[in-house]
C-alpha positions in Angstrom: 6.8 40.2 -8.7 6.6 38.0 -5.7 8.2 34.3 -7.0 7.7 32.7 -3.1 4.6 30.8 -2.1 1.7 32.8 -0.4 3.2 31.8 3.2 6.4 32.2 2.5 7.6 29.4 4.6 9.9 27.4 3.0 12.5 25.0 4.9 15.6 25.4 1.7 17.8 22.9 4.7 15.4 20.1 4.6 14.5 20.4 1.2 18.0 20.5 -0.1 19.0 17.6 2.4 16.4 15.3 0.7 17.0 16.0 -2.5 20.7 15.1 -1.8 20.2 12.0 -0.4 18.0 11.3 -3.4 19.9 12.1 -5.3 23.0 10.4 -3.7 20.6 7.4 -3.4 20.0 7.1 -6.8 23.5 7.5 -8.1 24.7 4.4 -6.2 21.6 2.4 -7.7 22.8 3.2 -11.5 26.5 2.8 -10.5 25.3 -0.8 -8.7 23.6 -1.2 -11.8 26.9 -0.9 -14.2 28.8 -3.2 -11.5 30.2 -1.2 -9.1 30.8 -3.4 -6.2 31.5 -0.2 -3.8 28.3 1.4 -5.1 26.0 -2.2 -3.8 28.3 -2.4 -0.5 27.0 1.4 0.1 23.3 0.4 -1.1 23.4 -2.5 1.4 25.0 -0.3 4.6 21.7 2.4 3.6 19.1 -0.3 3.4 19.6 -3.4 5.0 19.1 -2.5 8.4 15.4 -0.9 7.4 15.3 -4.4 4.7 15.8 -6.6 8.0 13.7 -4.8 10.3 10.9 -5.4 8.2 11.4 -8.8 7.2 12.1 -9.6 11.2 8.7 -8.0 11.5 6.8 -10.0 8.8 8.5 -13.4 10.2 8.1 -12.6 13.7 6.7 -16.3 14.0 9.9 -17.8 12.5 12.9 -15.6 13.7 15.3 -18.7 13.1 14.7 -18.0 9.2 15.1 -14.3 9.0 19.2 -14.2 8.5 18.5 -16.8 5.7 15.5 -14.9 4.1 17.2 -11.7 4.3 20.2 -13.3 2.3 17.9 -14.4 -0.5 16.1 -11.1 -0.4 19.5 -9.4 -1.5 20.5 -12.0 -3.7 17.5 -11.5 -5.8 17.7 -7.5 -5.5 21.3 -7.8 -6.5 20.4 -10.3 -9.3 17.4 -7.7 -10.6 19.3 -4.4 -10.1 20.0 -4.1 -13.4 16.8 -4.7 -14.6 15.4 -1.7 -12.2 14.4 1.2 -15.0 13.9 3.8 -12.3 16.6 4.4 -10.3 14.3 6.7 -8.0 12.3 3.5 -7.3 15.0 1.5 -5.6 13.2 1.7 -2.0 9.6 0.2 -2.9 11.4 -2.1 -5.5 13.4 -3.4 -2.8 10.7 -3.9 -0.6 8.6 -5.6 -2.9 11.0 -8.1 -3.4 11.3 -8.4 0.3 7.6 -8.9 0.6 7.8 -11.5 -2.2 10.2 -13.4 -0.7 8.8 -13.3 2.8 5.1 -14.3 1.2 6.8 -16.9 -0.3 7.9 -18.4 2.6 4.6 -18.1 4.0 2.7 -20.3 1.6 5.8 -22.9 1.5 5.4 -23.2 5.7 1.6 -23.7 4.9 1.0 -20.5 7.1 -2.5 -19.1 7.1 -3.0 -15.5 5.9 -6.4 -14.3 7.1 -8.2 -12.4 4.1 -8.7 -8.9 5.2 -12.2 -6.5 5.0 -11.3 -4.8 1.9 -13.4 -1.3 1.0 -12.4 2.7 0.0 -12.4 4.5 2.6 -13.0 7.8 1.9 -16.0 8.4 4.5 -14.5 6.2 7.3 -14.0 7.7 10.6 -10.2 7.6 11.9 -9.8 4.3 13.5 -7.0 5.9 16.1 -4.1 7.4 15.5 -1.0 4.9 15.5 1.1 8.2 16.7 -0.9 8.6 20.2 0.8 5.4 21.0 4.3 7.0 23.3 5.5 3.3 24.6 7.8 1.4 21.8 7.7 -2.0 23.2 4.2 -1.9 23.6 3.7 -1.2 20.3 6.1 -3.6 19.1 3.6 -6.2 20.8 1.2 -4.9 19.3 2.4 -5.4 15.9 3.6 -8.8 16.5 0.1 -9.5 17.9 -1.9 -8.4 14.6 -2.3 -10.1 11.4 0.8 -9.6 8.4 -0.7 -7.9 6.2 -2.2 -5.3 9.3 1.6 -5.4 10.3 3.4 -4.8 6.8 1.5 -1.6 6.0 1.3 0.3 8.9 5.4 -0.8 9.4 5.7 0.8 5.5 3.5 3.8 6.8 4.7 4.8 10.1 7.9 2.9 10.4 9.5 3.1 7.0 7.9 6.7 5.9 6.6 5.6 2.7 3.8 7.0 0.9 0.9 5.5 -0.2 2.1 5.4 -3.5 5.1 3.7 -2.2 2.8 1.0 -0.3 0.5 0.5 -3.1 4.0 -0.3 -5.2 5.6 -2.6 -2.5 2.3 -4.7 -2.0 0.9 -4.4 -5.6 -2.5 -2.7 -4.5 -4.3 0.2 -5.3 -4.5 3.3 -3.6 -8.0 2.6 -2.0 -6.9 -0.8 -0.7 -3.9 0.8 0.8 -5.8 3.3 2.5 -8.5 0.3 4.3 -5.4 -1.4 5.0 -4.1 1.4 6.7 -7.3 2.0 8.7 -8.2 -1.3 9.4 -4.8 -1.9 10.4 -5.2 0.8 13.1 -8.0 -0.5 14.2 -6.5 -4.0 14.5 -3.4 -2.8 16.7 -5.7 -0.4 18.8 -7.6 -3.7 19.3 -4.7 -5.5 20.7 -3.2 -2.6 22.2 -6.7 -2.0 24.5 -6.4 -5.1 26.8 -2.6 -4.8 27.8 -3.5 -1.0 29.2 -6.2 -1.6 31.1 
């Protein structure tokens, strides 16, 4: 009897690896969880550089406030660790609250958010592939050039690695907004990517 999938490619490394670092990951959530100050030092060391990247993205437009968001943004995932029933959870948790905070500074500074075209897209063509793009600061630009929520999900997507059930969780959607998000997101940052190359 044959017990190996039908192409018998399996990487054991990489699979092992990730389910170490899970595993690893979600050991220091419960042991933050139960007060161990060690365990929340480690948590902060794995994501706050990924935690600030993203809210530097988001607030490109107010850089002086992102050492003083970020602050609150741990503050209020240290203050809600415990409360966090799924350890495996931590990373979208963690961004959510990010995105909370970052949205909440938003409609305090009175800054518009433009409402975006919202449908499944199922049938849609490929808008462009975010991957064909080889020059980092130009897409950097281009990021900074498109709307927040265009930025936030294809920074969750192609930056952060999540999955569209990860994305759905950090920005409370559903799956079929997260994938016209994701499309019309492309098309947004091919749109101000097309000028600065010709």
């Amino acid at each position: 009897m044959n017990f190996l999938p039908p192409d018998g490619n399996i990487d054991y490394e990489a699979h092992v690896s990730a389910n170490t670092q899970q595993l690893y990951e979600e050991t220091l959530v419960l042991r933050s969880q139960i007060g161990d100050e060690s365990a929340f030092e480690e948590l902060l060391k794995l994501y706050g550089p990924p935690l600030l990247f993203f809210t530097r993205k988001m607030m490109q437009t107010s850089p002086h406030l992102v050492e003083d968001v970020t602050q609150e943004i741990w503050l209020a995932i240290y203050k809600g660790l415990p409360g966090l029933l799924d350890a495996g959870k931590f990373r979208p948790w963690a961004f959510r609250i990010a995105r909370d905070r970052i949205y909440r500074e938003y409609r305090r500074r009175k800054l518009a958010l433009e409402a975006l075209e919202e449908c499944h897209v199922e049938e849609l063509p490929d808008a462009g592939s975010v991957n064909a793009i080889v020059d980092v600061e130009e897409l950097h630009r281009g990021l900074d050039a498109i709307s927040p929520q265009h930025r936030e999900v294809l920074v969750l997507c192609f930056l952060e690695e999540m999955s569209y059930e990860e994305i759905a969780g950090v920005t409370g959607s559903t799956l079929g907004t997260v994938r016209s998000r994701i499309h019309y997101a492309k098309r947004a940052l091919r749109n101000a990517l097309e000028p600065k190359r010709s």
